[in-house]
C-alpha positions as CSV (number, residue, x, y, z in Angstrom):
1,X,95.7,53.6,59.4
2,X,99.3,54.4,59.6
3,X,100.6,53.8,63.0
4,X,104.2,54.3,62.9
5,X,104.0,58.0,63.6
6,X,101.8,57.2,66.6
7,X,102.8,57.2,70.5
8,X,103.9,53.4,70.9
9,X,104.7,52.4,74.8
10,X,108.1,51.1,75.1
11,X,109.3,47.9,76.5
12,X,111.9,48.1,79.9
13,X,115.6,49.2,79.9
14,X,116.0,46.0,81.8
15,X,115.3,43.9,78.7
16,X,118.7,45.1,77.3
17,X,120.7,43.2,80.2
18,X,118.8,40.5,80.2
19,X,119.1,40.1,76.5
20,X,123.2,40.8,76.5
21,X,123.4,38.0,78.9
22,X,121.4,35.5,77.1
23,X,123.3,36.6,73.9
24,X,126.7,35.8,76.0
25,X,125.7,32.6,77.1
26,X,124.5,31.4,73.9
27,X,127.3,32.6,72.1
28,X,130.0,32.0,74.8
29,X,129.1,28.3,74.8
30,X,129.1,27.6,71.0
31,X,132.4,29.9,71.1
32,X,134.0,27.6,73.8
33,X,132.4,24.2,72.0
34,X,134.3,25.3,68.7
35,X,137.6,26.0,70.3
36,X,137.4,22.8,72.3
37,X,136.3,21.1,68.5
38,X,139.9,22.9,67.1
39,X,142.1,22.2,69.9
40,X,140.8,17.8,69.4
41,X,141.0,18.3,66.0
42,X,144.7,19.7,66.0
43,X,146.6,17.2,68.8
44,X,144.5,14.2,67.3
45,X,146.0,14.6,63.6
46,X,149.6,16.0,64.0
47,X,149.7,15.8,60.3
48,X,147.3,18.5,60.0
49,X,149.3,20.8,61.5
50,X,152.2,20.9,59.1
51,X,149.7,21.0,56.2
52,X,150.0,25.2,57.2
53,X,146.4,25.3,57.1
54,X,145.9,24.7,61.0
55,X,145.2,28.4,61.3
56,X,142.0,28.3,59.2
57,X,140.4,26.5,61.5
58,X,140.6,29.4,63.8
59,X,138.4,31.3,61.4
60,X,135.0,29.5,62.6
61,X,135.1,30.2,66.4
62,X,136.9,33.8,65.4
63,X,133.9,34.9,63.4
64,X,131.6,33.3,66.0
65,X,132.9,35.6,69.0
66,X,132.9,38.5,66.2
67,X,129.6,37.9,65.2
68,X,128.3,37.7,69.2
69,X,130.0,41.1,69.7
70,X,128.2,42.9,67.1
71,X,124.6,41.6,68.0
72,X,125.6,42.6,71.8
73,X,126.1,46.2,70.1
74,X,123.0,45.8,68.4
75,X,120.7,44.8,70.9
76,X,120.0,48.3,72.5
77,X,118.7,49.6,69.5
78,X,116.6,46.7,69.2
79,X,115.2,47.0,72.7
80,X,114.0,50.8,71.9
81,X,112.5,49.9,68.8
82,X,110.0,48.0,70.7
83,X,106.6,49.2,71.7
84,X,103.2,48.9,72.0
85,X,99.9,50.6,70.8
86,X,96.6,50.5,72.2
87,X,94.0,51.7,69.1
88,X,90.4,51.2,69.9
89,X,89.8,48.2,67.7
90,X,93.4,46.2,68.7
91,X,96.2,46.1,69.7
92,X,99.8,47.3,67.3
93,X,103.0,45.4,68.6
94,X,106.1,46.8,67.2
95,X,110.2,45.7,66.6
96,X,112.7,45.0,64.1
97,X,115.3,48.2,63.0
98,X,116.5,46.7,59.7
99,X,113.7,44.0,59.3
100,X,110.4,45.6,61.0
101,X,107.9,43.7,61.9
102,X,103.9,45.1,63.1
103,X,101.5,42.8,64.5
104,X,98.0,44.1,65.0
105,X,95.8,41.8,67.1
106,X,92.1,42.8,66.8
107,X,90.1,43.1,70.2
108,X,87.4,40.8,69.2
109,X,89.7,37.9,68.2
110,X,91.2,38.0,71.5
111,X,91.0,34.2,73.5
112,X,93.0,34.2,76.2
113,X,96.3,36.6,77.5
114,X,99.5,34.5,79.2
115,X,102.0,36.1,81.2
116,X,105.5,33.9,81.2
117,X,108.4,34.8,83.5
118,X,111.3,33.0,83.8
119,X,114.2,33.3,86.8
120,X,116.2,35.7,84.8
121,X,113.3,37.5,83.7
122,X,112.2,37.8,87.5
123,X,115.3,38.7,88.1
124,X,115.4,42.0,86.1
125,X,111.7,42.4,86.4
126,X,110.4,41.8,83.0
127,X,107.5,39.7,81.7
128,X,106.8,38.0,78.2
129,X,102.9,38.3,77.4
130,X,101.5,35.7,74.6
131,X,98.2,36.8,73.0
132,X,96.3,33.6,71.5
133,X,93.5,34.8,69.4
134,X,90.8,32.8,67.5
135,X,91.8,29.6,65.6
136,X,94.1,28.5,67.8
137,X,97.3,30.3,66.8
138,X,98.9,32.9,69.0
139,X,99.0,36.1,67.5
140,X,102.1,37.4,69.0
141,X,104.5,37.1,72.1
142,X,105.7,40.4,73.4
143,X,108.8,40.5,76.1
144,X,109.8,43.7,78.0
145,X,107.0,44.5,80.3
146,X,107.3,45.2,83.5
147,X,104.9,42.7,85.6
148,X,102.5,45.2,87.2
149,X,102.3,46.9,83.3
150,X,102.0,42.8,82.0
151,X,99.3,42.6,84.3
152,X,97.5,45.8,83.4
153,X,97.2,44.8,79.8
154,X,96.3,41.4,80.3
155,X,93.0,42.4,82.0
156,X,92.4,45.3,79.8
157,X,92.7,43.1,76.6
158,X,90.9,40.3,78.2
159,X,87.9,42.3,78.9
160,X,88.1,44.1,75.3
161,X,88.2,40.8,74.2
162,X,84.6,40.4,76.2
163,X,83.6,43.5,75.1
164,X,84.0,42.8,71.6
165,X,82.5,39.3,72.1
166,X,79.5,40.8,73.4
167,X,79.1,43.6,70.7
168,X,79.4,40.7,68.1
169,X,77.1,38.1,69.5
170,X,74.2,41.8,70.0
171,X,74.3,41.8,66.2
């Protein structure tokens, strides 16, 4: 079936924020560890600095903040490209923009449905749901949801899950 021209749910707006600032935090401490790293590097070996090359070691933390602003720029568009389907037989989870990526979690292999929140995901309002299916793996995490919609399909997957249980162990 080809589901990408079908009407996927989309994640929260609030998910951009929260994603920026995780992105600046990451990046702003590996940005500020580097230029620490250059700054030792520089007033411990005096010779280096008349070697002329001094300024190529500005380079690494240089591309690092570079490289943090453009996946800042890009998260929006990865936020929207997010979404969710409800079929009849599973569940279609969506991202990706350059490298996309569908997960289709069938009802019947459904085990059990966690909701994770963390402060600054309470903060903004935004869940992360994990879907463990049969085997032991977990088919997919999925972050975005507001908690009441978290909730919502937590107990509708759990009792298609049941439902499908009960259809299989009929036959």
């Amino acid at each position: 079936m080809d589901h990408e021209n079908l009407p996927y749910r989309r994640v929260s707006p609030r998910l951009i924020p929260l994603r920026q600032i995780n992105n600046a935090i990451g990046f702003g401490l590996f940005f500020l560890v580097l230029i620490v790293t250059v700054l030792v590097i520089q007033f411990a070996s005096p010779l280096f600095l008349l070697s002329g090359t001094a300024y190529l070691l500005y380079l690494l933390p240089v591309g690092v903040l570079v490289w943090g602003i453009v996946l800042a720029c890009i998260i929006p568009r990865q936020v929207r490209a997010m979404g969710y389907l409800e079929n009849r037989d599973d569940l279609v989870l969506r991202r990706g923009i350059l490298f996309r990526n569908q997960v289709a979690v069938p009802y019947g292999r459904i085990q059990y449905v966690d909701i994770h929140q963390g402060p600054l995901q309470r903060a903004f309002g935004v869940t992360q749901i994990s879907i463990t299916t049969a085997g032991g793996g977990t088919a997919s995490t999925f972050e975005g949801l507001p908690m009441v919609e978290a909730e919502r399909l937590r107990d509708e997957l759990t009792q298609r899950g049941y439902a499908r249980l009960a259809e299989l162990a009929e036959s």
